[in-house]
C-alpha positions, -999 to 999 in steps of 0.1 A, spaced: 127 855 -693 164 860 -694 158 891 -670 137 870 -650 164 841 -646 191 869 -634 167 885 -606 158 847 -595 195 849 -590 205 878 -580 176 880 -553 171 845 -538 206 838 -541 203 823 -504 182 792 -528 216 786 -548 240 783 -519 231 747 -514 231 734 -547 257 761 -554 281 740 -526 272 703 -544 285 719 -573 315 730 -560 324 699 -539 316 681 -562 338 695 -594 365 697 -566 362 661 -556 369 651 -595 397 681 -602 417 673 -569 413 634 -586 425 638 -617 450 666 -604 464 636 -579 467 615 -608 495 639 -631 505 645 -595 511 607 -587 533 608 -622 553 637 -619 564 624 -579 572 592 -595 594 608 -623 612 625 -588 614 588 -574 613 559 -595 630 585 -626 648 606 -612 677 596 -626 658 610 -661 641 639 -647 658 670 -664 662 644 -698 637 645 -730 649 616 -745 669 588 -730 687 563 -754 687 523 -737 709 498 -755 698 459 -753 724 439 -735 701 408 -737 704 401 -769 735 370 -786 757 396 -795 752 423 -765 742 458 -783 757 483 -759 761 521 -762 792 538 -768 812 570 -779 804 562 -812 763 564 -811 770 593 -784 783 612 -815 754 601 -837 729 616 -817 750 647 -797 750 676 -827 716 664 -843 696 695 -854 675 700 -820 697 685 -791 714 708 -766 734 687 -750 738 649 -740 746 631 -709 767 596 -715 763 576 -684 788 558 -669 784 537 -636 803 517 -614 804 505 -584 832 516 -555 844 517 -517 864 535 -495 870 534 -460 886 505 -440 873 478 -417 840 479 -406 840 514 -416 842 506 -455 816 523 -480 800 510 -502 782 525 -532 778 535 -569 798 567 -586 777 581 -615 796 605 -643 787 639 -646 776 654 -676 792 681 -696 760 699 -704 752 702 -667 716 713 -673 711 674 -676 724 664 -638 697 649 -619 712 658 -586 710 691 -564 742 706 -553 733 714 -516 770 729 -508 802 732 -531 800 730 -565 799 697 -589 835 683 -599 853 696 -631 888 680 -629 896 640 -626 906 642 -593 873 655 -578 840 637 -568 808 646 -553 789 626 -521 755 627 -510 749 645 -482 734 615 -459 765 592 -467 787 627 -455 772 627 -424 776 592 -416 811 591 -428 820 623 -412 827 638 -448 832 676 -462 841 694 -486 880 692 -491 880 657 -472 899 628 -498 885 597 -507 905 566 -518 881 552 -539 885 515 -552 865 492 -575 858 482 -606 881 457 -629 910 464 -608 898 463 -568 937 465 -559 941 501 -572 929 531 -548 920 560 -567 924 597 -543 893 622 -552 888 652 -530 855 660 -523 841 691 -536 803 688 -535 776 676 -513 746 663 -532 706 661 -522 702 622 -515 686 605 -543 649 597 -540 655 565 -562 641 534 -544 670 516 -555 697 539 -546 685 550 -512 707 537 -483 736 531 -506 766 559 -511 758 578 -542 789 598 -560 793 617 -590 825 619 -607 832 632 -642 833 611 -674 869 602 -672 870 588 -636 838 573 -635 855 551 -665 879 541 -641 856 525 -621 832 511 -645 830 479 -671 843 488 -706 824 462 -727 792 472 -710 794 508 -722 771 540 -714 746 531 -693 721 555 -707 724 580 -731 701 610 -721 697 638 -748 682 673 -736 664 694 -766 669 730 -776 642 757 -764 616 750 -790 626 717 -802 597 693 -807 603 657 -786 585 635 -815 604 652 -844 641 652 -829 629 615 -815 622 606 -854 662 622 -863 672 601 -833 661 568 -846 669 575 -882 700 585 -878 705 554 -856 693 528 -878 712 545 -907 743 534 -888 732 502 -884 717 506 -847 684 505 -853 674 479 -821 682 511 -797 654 519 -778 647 556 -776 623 569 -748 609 599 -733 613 606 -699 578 597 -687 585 566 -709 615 556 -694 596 562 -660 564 542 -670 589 512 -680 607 511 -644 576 511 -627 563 480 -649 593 464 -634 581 461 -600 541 456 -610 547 430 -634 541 450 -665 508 465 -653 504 501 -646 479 496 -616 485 529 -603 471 550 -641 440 521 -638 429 528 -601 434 568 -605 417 569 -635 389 546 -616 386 572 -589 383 597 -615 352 577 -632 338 573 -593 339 611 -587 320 622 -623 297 595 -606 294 612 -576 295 649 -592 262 633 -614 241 620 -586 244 644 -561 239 672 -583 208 659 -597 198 650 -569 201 685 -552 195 705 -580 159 683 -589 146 687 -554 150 729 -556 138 731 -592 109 703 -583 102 729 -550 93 763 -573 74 736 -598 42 760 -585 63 790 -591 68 783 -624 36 774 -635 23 809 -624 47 824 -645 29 801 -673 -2 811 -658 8 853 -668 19 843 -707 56 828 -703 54 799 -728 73 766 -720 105 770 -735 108 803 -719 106 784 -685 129 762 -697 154 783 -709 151 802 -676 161 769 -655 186 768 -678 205 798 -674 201 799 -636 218 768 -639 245 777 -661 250 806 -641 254 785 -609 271 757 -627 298 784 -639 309 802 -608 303 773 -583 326 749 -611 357 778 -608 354 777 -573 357 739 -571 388 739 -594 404 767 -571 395 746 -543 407 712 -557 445 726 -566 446 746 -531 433 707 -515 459 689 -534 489 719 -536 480 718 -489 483 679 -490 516 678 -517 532 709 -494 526 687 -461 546 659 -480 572 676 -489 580 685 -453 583 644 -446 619 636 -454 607 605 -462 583 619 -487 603 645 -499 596 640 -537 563 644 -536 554 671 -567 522 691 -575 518 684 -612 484 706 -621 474 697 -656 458 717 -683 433 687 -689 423 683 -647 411 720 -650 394 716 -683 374 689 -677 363 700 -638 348 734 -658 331 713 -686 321 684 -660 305 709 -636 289 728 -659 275 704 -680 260 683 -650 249 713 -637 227 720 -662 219 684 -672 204 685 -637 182 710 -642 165 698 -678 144 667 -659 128 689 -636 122 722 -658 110 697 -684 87 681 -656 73 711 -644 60 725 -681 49 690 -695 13 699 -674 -10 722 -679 -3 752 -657 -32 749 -635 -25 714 -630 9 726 -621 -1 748 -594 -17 715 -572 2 697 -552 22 667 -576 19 632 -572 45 616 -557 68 588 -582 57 560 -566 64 522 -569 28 517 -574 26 546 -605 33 540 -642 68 562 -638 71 544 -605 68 508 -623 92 515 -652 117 535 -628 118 499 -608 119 479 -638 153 502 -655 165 495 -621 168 461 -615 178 457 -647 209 484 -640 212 461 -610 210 428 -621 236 435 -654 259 457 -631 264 432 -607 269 404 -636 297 430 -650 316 435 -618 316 401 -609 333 394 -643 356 417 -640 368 407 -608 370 372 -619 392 380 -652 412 407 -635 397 435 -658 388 468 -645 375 482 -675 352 455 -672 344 454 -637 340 498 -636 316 502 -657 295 471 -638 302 492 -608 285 521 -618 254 506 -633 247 485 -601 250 516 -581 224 536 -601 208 505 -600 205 504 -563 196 541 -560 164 534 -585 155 507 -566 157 526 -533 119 529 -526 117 492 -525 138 489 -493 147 519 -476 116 529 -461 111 489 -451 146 492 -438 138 523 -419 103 510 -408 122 484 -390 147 502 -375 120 530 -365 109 506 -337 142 515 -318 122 551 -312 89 538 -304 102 544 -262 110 580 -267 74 586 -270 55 606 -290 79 624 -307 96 589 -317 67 570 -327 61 600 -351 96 602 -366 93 566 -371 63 570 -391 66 605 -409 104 583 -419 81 558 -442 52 582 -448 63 592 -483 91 566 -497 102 589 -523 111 613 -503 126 591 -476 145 573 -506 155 606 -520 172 621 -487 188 585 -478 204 588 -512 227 617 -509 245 603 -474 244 566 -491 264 583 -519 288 597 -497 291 568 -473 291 538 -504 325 560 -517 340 566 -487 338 529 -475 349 520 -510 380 540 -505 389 528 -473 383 491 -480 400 494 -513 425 511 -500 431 485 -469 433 457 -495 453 473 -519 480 483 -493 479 443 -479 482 429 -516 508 452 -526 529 445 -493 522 402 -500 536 414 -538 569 436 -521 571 400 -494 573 375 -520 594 396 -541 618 408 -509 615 378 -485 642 382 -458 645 417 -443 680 415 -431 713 386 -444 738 383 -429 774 368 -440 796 351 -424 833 369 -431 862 351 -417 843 327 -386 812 308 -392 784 328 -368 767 303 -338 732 304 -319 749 332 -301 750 354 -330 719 351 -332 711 361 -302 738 392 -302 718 402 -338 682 397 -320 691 420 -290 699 450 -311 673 476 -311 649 472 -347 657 438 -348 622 419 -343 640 381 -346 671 366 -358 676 331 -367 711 311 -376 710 293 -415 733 269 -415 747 258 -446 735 219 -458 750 212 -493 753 221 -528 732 216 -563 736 223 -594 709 239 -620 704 242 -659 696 280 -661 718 289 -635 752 268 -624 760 258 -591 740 273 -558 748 265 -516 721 255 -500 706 264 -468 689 245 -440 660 263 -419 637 251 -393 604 252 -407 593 273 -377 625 295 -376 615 302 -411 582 320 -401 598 342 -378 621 362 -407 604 349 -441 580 375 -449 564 358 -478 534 337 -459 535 314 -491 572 301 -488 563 272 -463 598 248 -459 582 206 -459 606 176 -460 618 165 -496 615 201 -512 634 226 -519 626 259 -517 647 275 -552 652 314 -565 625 326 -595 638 313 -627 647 277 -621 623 255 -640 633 220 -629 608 199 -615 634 180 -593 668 189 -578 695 167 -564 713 185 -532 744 165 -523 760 166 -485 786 151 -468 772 114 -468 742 117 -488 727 132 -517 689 137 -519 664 146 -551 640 168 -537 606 184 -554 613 222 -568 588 250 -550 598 279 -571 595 308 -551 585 345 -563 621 362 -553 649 360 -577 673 369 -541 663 340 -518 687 314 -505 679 274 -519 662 261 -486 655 229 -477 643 217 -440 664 209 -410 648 174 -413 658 168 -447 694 185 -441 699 161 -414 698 129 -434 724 145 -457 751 150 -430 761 186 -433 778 200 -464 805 178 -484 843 192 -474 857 216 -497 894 206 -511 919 222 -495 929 244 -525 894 263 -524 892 296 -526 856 300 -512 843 288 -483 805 298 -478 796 300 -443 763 303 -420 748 331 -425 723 355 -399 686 360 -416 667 392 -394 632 404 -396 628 440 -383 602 461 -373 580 474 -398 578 508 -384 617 516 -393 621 538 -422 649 542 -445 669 563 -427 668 538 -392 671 508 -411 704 525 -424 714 532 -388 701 493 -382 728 479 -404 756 501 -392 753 486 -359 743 454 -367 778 456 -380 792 470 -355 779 439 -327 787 411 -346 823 424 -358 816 424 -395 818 446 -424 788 472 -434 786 453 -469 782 416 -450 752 432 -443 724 427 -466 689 423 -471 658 439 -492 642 459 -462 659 491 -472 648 484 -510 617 478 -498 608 505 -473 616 528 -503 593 507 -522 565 513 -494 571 550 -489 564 557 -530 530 538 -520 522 552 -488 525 588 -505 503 578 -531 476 563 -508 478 589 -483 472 617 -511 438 595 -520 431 591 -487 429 626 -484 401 628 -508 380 611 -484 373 642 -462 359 658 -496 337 630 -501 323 634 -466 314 669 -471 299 656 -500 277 634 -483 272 661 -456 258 689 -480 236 660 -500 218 651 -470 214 684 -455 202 701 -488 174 673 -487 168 672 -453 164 712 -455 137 714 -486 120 681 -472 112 696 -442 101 731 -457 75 711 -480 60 702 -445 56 731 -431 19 732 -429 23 693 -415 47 706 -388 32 736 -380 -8 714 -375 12 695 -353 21 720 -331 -15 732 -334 -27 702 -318 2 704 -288 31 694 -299 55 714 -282 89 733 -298 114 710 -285 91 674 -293 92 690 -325 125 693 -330 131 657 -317 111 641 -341 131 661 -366 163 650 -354 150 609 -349 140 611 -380 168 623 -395 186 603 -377 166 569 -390 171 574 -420 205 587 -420 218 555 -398 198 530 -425 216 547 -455 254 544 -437 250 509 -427 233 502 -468 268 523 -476 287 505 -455 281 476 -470 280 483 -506 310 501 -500 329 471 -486 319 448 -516 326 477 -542 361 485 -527 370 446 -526 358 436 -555 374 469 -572 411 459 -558 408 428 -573 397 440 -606 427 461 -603 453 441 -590 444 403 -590 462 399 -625 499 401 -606 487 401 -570 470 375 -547 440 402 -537 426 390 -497 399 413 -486 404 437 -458 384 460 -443 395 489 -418 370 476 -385 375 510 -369 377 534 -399 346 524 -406 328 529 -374 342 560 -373 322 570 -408 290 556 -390 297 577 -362 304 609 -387 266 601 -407 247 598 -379 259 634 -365 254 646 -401 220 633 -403 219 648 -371 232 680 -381 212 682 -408 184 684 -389 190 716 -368 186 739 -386 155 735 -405 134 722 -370 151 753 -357 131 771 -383 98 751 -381 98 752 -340 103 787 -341 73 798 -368 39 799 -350 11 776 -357 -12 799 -373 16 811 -395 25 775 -411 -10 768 -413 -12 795 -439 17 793 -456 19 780 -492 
């Protein structure tokens, strides 16, 4: 039988191409998923860490605590000759400027490390500073500031702003990809100058360590903290890199790592996807030879020698078609990572292919491969052989099988559906997945209870093209199983991709409401030596990127428990909805709006000839202005005089919102002229929308890598339908070829193909439409409700165009099996098997 099972093989290899390719889409579809996901990680070590990114271990003192635990020379000599460390890298930072006027700089100088294998910068020309009297620039701030090698910087900063420090530039550096450097100066320096510039009693900012060639990270990590605690510094926190990277990015999500959740959710969503369309191609070929096989019975082969021969055609297939997948997947991803890399903006995109992804594609593909195969084989030697060789009956509602299949079912149905709504009520999407997946298999069990009803009723549409159409309409419903069967490999493809895009819409909208509330005003302004008027305003509002300016007058002072003394600022409630990007911060009479962190319930704001105790809204940003209404400002009479001897004087300020369509690099160019119109310094000009389009460019990378996926999940859906189309329409070739015996002629045939085709593909992409929409809402909540207010939104247009791309598969997947029934004569179908 073994010989049997390679010459099945080797000589109707044309019968394997179609399961063959659901194999290796589908492996593919799950490699390039979990290959996205260590590549998602490795681009956010180049972003979010690179500062860490040639580090093992990084070394993080706790300034938070009574007595501020800091790091210093002291523990840099603990840890530098431990057995295992090549080198260390004691980080100093401060902040500096240089320039004059309007022209000043502004920006942080980093040291550089002696062990230079440990820099986290790329030296695009010169070479990195080795004497005090040297520093480094990156090459963006160069180009703005018309700086070279061999040009001199007077640097100033740090505890004494009166003394100018002269470096000459010997290096220009690759711009950091750090969201929260990008747009500012960034300059290296070594050790000794960077002291200069930075605050003694804070210390090192980090300590990185980098290991010998062979060193194992967990043992030296164990010396690390040993030796540590031994000198009485035991509360130093010693991370990896990835940890250190993991921690950053819990900053900005609230301590939840959304991003590993809804990867590793894709992942889950693709072995689903690898599982049912598999089975569902491989079960239709096996269930097509099911006479085949029982003539082998028929000749002496016993049943487990059938078996065992569907089982090693499929492990055959499963095993070349899952290698090809993986090669497939890492050339998908290694195309869509090299296109990012040519974005400037998206430069630190990284291919990251890990030993697991390609592992557990192989295993997955194999395994499912053959798991597919056992059902049917099974089925086709549980009758007797010449049983076997008439036609079977059909799995019908109505049957025993047919009544149990519908019971298990709704029952999947019913308990999914009571899972995933949990989970998107608690937040919980290793609640909510798992309900996901059972009320999808639930749905496909239960398929022969409402596709063909579905498809009855949209059959009528056809009844006006005649014979041919009322025909498709009918041979649609004739047998539900199979109607049910070849709906379920484009509803498959059409429920993920719909997920994807309506989880995807939603997730970008909540995580942009997060990034609002968290950066509310694009663009301050500050006033430096005149108070601005209207007509700044409308100077600021006429400069190209600006979308609206508004002036903020200052109303009066308060003062706070957690935090001192703040100005605060009068707005027009509907000024404030012109630059306040946070929907939610909504200015009323007798409140003030108040940064994150105050927890009073009531404030009192004083003015000139009032004072006022207004109702605290606390707002989610721990950068906005306290804001009260022009209304309420008014009765307070403007802010109280200051005395004479004051050495601050706050002024009006200019708050801009900017078009969302600038990236870092224009909203950098935004600022210089901004400066430039109103007669101010560069550093007056401030504002989170040059944090935050870094922000968004780490998450438009990652979404547009997943969205990516979706053309693999379409050809997913593609294949599936036409592999069922195909073999339904070759088990009617007797049926198809007594029609044409009674005058149907080649090209009606071929219509009522198509229309019926077409029926049932358009019922199972508006079902996937549907269930798509609810899964990919209900599935960003799950995900992201527990830090983020999670509206639903669903891409109008994306999703007629996937409509549009199932009806031409259905379509499609027509042509060429009514090519091959119009074109076989009537007597010759009428004979065939």
């Amino acid at each position: 039988m073994l010989q049997v099972a390679l010459a099945q093989v080797r000589l109707n290899a044309r019968r394997f191409i179609a399961v063959s390719l659901a194999v290796l889409i589908a492996v593919g579809f799950l490699t390039a998923t979990l290959i996205i996901n260590s590549s998602s990680k490795a681009s956010l070590t180049q972003s979010v860490g690179q500062s860490y990114r040639n580090a093992d271990l990084i070394l993080n003192g706790n300034l938070f605590r009574s007595d501020p635990l800091v790091l210093d020379e002291d523990t840099a000599a603990i840890v530098r000759d431990l057995p295992g460390v090549a080198g260390s890298y004691e980080v100093q930072q401060g902040y500096v400027s240089f320039g004059t006027g309007r022209d000043t700089v502004y920006g942080k100088l980093d040291s550089i490390p002696e062990y230079t294998g440990l820099f986290p910068g790329k030296v695009t020309d010169g070479s990195l500073p080795v004497s005090d009297g040297e520093v480094a620039v990156d090459s963006d701030t160069a180009e703005r500031a018309g700086l070279s090698k061999g040009s001199v910087l007077s640097l100033t900063g740090g505890t004494d702003d009166s003394a100018a420090v002269e470096l000459t530039v010997t290096a220009l550096v690759a711009p950091s990809d750090d969201p929260t450097s990008m747009g500012n100066a960034q300059l290296y320096a070594t050790g000794a100058t960077a002291a200069l510039f930075a605050n003694a009693e804070d210390g090192f900012d980090t300590i990185q360590l980098a290991l010998a060639d062979g060193a194992d990270v967990n043992e030296v990590r164990a010396a690390v903290e040993q030796e540590l605690s031994a000198a009485g510094m035991g509360e130093v926190v010693v991370r990896t890199a990835a940890e250190q990277t993991d921690v950053l990015v819990a900053m900005y999500t609230g301590g939840d790592d959304a991003l590993t959740i809804i990867l590793l959710a894709f992942a889950a969503v693709a072995v689903l996807v690898c599982a049912l369309v598999v089975s569902n191609t491989f079960s239709v070929l096996v269930a097509q030879r099911t006479r085949e096989l029982a003539l082998l019975r028929c000749i002496g082969a016993e049943r487990s020698q059938i078996r065992r021969s569907v089982i090693v055609e499929a492990l055959i297939v499963g095993i070349v078609a899952s290698v090809a997948g993986v090669l497939a997947a890492v050339a998908l991803v290694g195309g869509i990572i090299a296109y990012l890399q040519t974005i400037p903006e998206s430069g630190f995109a990284t291919l990251a292919v890990s030993p697991g992804s390609v592992v557990a594609g192989l295993v997955v593909g194999v395994l499912l491969t053959v798991l597919s195969a056992l059902v049917p084989a099974r089925a086709a030697t549980a009758v007797a052989p010449l049983a076997a060789l008439r036609p079977a009956e059909d799995v019908r509602a109505g049957t025993k099988r047919g009544r149990v299949r519908l019971a298990i079912g709704l029952v999947l149905l019913a308990g999914g559906a009571a899972l995933l709504a949990a989970g998107a009520v608690s937040s919980d999407l290793l609640v909510a997945l798992p309900g996901g997946i059972l009320s999808f298999v639930g749905v496909l069990m239960c398929a022969t209870l409402f596709v063909p009803g579905l498809v009855r009723a949209v059959g009528r549409i056809a009844a006006p093209l005649g014979v041919p159409g009322k025909l498709a309409a009918v041979n649609a419903v004739r047998n539900p199983q199979r109607t049910s069967a070849t709906s379920s490999a484009l509803l498959i493809g059409v429920t993920l991709v719909t997920m994807m895009m309506t989880g995807a819409a939603t997730a970008r909208t909540s995580l942009d409401d997060v990034l609002a509330g968290e950066f509310p005003v694009d663009v301050s302004v500050a006033g430096q030596d005149r108070p601005f008027t209207a007509a700044d305003a409308d100077t600021a509002r006429a400069v190209d990127g600006v979308q609206d300016a508004v002036l903020v007058p200052l109303a009066g002072t308060t003062d706070t428990e957690e935090y001192g003394a703040y100005d605060v600022y009068a707005l027009d409630p509907a000024e404030a909805a012109k630059v306040l990007q946070d929907s939610d911060l909504v200015l009323t009479d007798n409140t003030i709006l108040m940064p994150q962190g105050i927890k009073s319930e009531t404030l009192t704001v004083t003015g000139a000839s009032s004072t006022a105790e207004l109702k605290v809204l606390e707002s989610n940003s721990k950068q906005l202005r306290p804001l009260i209404s022009a209304d309420t400002a008014a009765k307070l009479g403007g802010p109280a005089p200051l005395p004479a001897s004051a050495d601050y004087v706050p002024l009006p300020e200019l708050w801009l919102s900017v078009e969302e369509t600038l990236n870092t690099s224009a909203l950098i160019d935004l600022r210089a002229d901004l400066a430039e119109r109103l007669d101010v310094e560069e550093y007056t000009v401030n504002g989170s929308a040059i944090e935050r389009a870094a922000f968004d460019q780490v998450i438009d990378v990652l979404l547009m890598v997943v969205t990516g996926l979706l053309g693999v999940a379409v050809v997913i859906a593609l294949v599936g339908v036409a592999n069922t189309l195909s073999l339904s329409v070759l088990e009617r070739t007797r049926e198809s070829s007594l029609l044409r015996a009674l005058g149907l002629t080649r090209g009606q045939l071929r219509g009522m193909l198509a229309l019926e085709a077409v029926l049932i593909a358009g019922v199972a992409a508006l079902m996937g439409t549907v269930l798509g929409s609810v899964y990919g809402w209900l599935g960003a909540q799950s995900a992201l409700g527990s830090f983020a207010s999670v509206e639903p939104s669903v891409p109008w247009l994306q999703l007629l165009g996937v409509l549009a791309v199932a009806l031409l598969a259905g379509l499609a997947a027509s042509v060429l099996p009514a090519r091959r029934a119009a074109r076989l004569s009537p007597v010759a179908g009428l004979a065939a098997d």
